[in-house]
N, CA, C and O atoms as a GROMACS GRO file, in nm:
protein
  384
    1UNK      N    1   6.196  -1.973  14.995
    1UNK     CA    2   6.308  -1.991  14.905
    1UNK      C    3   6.267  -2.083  14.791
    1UNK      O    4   6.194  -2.182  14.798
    2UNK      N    5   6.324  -2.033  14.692
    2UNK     CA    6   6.267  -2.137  14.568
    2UNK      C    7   6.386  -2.187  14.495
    2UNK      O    8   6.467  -2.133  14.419
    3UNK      N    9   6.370  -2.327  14.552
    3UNK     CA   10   6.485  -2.450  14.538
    3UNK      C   11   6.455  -2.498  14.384
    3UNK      O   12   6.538  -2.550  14.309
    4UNK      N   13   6.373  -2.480  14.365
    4UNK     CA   14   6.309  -2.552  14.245
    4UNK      C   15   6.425  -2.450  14.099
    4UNK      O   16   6.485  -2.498  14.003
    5UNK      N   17   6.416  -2.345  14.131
    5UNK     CA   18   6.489  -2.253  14.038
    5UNK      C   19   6.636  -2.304  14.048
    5UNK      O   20   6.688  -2.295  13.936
    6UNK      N   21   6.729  -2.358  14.147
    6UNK     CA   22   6.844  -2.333  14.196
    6UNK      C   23   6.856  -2.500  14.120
    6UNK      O   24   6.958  -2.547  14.068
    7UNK      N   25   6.725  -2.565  14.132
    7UNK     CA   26   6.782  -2.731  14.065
    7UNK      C   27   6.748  -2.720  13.887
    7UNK      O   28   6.793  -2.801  13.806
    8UNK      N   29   6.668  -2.616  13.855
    8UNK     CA   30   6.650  -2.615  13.708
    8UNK      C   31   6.772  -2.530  13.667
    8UNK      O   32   6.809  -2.586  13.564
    9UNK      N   33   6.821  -2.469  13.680
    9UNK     CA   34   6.982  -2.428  13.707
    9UNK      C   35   7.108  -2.486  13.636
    9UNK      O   36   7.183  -2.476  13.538
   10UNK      N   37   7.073  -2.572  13.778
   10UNK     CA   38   7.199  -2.700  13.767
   10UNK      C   39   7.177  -2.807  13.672
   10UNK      O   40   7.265  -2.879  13.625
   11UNK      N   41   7.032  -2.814  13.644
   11UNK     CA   42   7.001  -2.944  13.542
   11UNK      C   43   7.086  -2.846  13.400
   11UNK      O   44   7.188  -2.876  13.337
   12UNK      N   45   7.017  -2.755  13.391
   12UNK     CA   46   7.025  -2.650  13.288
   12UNK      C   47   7.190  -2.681  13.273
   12UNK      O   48   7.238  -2.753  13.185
   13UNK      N   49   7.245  -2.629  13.351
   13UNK     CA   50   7.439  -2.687  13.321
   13UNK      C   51   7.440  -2.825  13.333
   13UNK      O   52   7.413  -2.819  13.214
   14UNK      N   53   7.443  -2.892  13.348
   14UNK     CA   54   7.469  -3.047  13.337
   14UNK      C   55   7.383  -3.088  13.194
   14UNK      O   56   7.442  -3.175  13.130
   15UNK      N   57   7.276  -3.048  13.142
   15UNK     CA   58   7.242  -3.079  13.016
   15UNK      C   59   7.298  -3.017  12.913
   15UNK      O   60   7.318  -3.084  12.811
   16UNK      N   61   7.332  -2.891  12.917
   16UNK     CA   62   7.393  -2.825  12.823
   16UNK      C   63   7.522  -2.892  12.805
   16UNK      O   64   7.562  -2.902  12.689
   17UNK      N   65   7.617  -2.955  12.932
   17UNK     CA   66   7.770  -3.015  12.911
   17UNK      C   67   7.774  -3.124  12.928
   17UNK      O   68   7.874  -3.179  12.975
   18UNK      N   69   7.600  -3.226  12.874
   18UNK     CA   70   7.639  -3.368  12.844
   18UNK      C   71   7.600  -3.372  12.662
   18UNK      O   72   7.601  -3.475  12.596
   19UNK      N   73   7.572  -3.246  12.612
   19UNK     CA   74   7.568  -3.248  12.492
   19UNK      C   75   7.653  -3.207  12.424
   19UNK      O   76   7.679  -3.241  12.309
   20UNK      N   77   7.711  -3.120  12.498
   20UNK     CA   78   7.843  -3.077  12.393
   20UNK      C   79   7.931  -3.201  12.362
   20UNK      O   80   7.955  -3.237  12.247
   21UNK      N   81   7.978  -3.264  12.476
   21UNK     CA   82   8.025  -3.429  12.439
   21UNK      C   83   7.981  -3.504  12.305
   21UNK      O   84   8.045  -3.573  12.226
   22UNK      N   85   7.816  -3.453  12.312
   22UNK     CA   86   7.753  -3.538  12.239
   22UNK      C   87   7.726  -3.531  12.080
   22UNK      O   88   7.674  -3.606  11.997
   23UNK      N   89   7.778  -3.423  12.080
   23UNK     CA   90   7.802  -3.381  11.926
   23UNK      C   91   7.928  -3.337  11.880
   23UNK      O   92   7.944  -3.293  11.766
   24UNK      N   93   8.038  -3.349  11.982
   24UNK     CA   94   8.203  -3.399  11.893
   24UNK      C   95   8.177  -3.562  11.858
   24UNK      O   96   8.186  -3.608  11.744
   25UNK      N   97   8.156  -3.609  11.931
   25UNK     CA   98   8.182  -3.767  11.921
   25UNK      C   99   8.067  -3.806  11.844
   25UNK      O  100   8.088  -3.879  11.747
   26UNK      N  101   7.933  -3.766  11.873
   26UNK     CA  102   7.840  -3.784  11.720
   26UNK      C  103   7.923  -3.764  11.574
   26UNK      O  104   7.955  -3.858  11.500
   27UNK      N  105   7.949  -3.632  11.551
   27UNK     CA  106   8.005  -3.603  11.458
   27UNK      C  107   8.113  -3.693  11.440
   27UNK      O  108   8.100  -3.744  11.328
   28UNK      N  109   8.232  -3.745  11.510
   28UNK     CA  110   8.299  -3.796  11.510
   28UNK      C  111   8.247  -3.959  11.430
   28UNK      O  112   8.301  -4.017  11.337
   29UNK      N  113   8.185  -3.978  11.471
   29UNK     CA  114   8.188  -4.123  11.425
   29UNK      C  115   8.079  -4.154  11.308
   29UNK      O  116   8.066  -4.248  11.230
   30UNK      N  117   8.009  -4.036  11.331
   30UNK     CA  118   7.863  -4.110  11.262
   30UNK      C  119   7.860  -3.944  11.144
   30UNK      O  120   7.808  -3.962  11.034
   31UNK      N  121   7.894  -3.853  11.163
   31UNK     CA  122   7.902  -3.737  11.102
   31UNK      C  123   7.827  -3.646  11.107
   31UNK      O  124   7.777  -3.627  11.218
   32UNK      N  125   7.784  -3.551  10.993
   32UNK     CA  126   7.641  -3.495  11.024
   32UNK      C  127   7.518  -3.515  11.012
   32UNK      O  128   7.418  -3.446  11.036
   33UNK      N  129   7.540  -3.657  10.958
   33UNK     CA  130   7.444  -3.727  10.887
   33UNK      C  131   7.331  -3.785  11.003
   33UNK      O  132   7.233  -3.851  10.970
   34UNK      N  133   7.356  -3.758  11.108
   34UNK     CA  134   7.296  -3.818  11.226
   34UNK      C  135   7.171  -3.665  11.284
   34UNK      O  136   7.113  -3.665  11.393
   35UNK      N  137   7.159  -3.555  11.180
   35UNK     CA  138   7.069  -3.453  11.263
   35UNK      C  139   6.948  -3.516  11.303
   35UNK      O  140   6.892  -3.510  11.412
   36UNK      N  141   6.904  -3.596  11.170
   36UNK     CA  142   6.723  -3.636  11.231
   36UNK      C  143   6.708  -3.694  11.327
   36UNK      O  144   6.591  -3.697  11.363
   37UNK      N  145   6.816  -3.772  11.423
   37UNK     CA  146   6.798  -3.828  11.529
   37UNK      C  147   6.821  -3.733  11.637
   37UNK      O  148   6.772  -3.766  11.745
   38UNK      N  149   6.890  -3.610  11.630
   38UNK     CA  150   6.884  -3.474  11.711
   38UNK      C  151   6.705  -3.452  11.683
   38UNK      O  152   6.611  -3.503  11.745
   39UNK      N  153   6.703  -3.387  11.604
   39UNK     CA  154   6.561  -3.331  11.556
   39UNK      C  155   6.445  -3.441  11.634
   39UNK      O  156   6.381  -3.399  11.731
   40UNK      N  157   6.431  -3.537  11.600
   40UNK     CA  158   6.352  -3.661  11.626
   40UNK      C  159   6.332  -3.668  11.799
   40UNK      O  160   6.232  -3.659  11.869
   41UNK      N  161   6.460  -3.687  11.826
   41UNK     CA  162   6.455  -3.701  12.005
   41UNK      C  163   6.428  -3.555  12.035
   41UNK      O  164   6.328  -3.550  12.108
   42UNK      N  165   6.475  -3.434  12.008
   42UNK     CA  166   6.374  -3.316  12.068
   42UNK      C  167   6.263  -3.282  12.013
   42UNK      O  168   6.211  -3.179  12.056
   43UNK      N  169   6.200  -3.351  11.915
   43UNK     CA  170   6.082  -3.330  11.907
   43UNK      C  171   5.939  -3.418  11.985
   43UNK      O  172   5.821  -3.406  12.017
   44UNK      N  173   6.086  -3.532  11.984
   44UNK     CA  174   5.945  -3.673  12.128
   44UNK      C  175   5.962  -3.541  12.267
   44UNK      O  176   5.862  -3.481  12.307
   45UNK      N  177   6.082  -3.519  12.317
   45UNK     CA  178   6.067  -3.463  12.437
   45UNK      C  179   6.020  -3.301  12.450
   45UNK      O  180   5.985  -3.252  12.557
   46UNK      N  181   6.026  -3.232  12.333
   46UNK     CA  182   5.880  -3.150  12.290
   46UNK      C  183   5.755  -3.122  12.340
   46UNK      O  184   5.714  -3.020  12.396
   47UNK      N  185   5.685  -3.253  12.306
   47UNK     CA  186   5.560  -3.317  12.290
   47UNK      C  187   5.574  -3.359  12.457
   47UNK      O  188   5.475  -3.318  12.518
   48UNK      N  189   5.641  -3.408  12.517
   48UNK     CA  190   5.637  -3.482  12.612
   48UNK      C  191   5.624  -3.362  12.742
   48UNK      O  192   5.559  -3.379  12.845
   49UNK      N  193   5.715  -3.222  12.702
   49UNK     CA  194   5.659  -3.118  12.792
   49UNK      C  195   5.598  -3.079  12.746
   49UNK      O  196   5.665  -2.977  12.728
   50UNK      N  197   5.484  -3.053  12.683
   50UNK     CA  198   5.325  -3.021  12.626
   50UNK      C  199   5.288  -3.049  12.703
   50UNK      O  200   5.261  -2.964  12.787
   51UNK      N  201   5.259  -3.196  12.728
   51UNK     CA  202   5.193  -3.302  12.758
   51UNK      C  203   5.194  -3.328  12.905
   51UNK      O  204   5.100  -3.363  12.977
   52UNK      N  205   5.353  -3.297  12.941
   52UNK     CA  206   5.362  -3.322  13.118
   52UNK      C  207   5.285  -3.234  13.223
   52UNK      O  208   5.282  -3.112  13.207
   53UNK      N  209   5.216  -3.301  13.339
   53UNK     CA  210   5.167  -3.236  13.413
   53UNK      C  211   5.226  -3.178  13.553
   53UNK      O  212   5.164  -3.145  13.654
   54UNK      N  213   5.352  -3.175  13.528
   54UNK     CA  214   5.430  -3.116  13.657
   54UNK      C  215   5.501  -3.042  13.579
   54UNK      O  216   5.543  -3.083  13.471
   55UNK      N  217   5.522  -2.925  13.624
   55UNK     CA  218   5.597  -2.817  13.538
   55UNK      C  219   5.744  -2.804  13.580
   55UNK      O  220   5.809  -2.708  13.541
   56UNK      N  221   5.795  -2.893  13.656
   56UNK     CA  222   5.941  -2.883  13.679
   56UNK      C  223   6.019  -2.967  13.572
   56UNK      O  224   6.120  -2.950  13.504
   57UNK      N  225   5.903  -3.091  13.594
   57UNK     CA  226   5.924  -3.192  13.467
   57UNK      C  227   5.952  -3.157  13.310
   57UNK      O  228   6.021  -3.201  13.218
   58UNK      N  229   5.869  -3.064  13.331
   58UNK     CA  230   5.824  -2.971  13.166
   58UNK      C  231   5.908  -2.890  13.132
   58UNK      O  232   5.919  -2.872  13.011
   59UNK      N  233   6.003  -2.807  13.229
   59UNK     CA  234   6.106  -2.785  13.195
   59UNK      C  235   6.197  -2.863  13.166
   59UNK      O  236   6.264  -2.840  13.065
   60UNK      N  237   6.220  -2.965  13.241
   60UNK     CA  238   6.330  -3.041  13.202
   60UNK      C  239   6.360  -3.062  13.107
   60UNK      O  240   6.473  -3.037  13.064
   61UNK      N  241   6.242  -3.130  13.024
   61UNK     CA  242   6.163  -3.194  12.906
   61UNK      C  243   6.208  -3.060  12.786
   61UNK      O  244   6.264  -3.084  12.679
   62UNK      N  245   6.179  -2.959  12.819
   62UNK     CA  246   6.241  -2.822  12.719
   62UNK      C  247   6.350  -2.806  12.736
   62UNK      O  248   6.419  -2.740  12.658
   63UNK      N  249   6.382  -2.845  12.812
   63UNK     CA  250   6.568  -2.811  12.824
   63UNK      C  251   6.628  -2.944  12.763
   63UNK      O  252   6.746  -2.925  12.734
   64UNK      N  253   6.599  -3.034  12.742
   64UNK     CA  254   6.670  -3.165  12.632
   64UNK      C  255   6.649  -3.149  12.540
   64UNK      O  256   6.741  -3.155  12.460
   65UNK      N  257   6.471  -3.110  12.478
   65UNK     CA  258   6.443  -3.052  12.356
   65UNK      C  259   6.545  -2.983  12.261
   65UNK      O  260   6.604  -3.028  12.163
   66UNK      N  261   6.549  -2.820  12.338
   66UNK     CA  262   6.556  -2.786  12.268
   66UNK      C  263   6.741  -2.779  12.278
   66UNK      O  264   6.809  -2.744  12.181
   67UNK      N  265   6.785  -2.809  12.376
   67UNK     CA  266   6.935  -2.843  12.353
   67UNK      C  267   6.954  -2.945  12.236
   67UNK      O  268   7.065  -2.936  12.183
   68UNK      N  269   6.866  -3.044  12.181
   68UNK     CA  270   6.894  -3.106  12.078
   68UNK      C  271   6.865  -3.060  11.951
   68UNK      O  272   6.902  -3.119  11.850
   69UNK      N  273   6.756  -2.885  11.951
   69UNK     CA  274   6.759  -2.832  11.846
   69UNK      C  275   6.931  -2.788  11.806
   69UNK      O  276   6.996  -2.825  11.708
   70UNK      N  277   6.967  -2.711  11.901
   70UNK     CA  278   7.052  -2.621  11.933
   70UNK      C  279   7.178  -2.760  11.870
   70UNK      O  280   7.278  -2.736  11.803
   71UNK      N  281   7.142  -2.868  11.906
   71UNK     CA  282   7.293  -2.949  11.859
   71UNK      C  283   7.334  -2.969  11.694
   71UNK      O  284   7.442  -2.980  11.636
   72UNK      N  285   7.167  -2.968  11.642
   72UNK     CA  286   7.164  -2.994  11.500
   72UNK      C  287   7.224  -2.908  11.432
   72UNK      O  288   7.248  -2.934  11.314
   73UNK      N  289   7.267  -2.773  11.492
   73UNK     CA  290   7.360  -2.654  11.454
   73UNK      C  291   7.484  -2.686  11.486
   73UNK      O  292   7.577  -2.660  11.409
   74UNK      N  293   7.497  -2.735  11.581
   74UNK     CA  294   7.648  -2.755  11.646
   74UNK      C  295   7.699  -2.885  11.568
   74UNK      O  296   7.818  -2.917  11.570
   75UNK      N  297   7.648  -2.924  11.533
   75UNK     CA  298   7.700  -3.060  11.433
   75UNK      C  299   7.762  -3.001  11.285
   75UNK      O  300   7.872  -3.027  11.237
   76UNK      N  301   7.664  -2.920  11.233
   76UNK     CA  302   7.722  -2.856  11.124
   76UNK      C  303   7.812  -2.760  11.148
   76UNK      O  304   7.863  -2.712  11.047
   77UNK      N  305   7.844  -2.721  11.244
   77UNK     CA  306   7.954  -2.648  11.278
   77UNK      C  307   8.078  -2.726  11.336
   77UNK      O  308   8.192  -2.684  11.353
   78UNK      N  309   8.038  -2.825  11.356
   78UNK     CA  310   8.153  -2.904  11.423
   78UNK      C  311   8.262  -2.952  11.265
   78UNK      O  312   8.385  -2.951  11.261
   79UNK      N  313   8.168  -2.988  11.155
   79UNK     CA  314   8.197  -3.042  11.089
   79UNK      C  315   8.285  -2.928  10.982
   79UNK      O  316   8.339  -2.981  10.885
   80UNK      N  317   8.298  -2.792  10.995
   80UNK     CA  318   8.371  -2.718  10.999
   80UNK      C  319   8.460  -2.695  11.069
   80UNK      O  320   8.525  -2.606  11.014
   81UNK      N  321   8.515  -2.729  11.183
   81UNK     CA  322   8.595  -2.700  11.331
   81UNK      C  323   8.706  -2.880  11.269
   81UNK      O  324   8.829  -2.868  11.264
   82UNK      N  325   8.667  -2.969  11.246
   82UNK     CA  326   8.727  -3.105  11.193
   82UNK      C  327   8.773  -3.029  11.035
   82UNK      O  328   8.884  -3.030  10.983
   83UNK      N  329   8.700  -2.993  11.005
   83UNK     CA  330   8.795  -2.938  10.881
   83UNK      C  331   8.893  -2.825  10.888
   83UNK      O  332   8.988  -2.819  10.810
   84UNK      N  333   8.871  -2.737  10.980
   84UNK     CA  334   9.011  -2.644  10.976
   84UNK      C  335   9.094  -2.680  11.067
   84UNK      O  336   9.184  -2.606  11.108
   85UNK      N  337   9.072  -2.811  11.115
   85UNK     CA  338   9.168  -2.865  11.205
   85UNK      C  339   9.196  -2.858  11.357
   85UNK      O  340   9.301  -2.881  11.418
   86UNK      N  341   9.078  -2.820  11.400
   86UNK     CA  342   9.050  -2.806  11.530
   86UNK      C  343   9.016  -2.904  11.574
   86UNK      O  344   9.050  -2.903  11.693
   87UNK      N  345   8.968  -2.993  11.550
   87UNK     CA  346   8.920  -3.122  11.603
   87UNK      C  347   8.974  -3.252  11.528
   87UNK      O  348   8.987  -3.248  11.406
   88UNK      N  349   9.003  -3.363  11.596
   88UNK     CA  350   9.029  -3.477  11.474
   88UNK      C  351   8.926  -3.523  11.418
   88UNK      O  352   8.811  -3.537  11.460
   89UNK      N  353   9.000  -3.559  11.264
   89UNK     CA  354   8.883  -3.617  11.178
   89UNK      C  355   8.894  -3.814  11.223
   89UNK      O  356   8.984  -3.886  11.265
   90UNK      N  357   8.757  -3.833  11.188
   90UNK     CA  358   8.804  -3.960  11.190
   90UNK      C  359   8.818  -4.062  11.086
   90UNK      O  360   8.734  -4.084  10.998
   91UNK      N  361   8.969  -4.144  11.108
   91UNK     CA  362   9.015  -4.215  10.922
   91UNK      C  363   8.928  -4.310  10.913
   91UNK      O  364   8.920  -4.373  10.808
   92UNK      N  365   8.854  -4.336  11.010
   92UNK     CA  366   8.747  -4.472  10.964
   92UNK      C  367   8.617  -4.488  10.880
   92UNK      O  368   8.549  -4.584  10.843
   93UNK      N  369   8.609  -4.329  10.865
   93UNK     CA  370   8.476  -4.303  10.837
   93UNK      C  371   8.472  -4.252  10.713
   93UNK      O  372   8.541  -4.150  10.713
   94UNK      N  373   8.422  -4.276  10.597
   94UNK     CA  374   8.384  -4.274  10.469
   94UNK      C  375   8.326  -4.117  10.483
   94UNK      O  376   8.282  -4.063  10.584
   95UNK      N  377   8.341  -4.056  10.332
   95UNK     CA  378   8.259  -3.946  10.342
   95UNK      C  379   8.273  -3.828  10.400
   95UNK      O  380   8.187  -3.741  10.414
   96UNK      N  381   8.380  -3.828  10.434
   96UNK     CA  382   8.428  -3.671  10.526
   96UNK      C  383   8.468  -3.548  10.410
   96UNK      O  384   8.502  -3.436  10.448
   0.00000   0.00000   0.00000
């Protein structure tokens, strides 16, 4: 039996639905102005499954990656979803 598939899985859902969090409330406070730090952190953990020598690890490592490519989209889309009123904007923040 290969357990190893059944836990890259579950990481796989639990990473995908600690980012969606992570780019209303990015957007929310800081805007879209925050991609290079998406871009930046999946490009260290990129490099880091290149680099890793356990391949369960290495997935992992691609599955934060590139969920943080995937957010740098979802940010600019979010920031459409706050403008037609699907989401709140926030009054504190300059620049909306």
């Amino acid at each position: 039996m290969n357990w190893q598939a059944l836990l890259l899985g579950a990481a796989s859902f639990l990473i995908i639905g600690l980012f969606h969090p992570l780019v209303i409330k990015g957007e929310y406070y800081f805007g879209k102005g925050i991609w290079p730090l998406f871009l930046a952190t999946g490009l260290v953990f990129m490099l880091a499954a290149l680099f890793c020598p356990w391949p369960f690890v290495a997935v992992l490592f691609s599955l934060v990656a590139f969920s943080c490519f995937w957010s740098i989209k979802e940010l600019f889309e979010q920031e459409q979803r706050v403008r037609r009123g699907w989401f709140p904007a926030n009054p504190k923040r300059r620049g909306k």
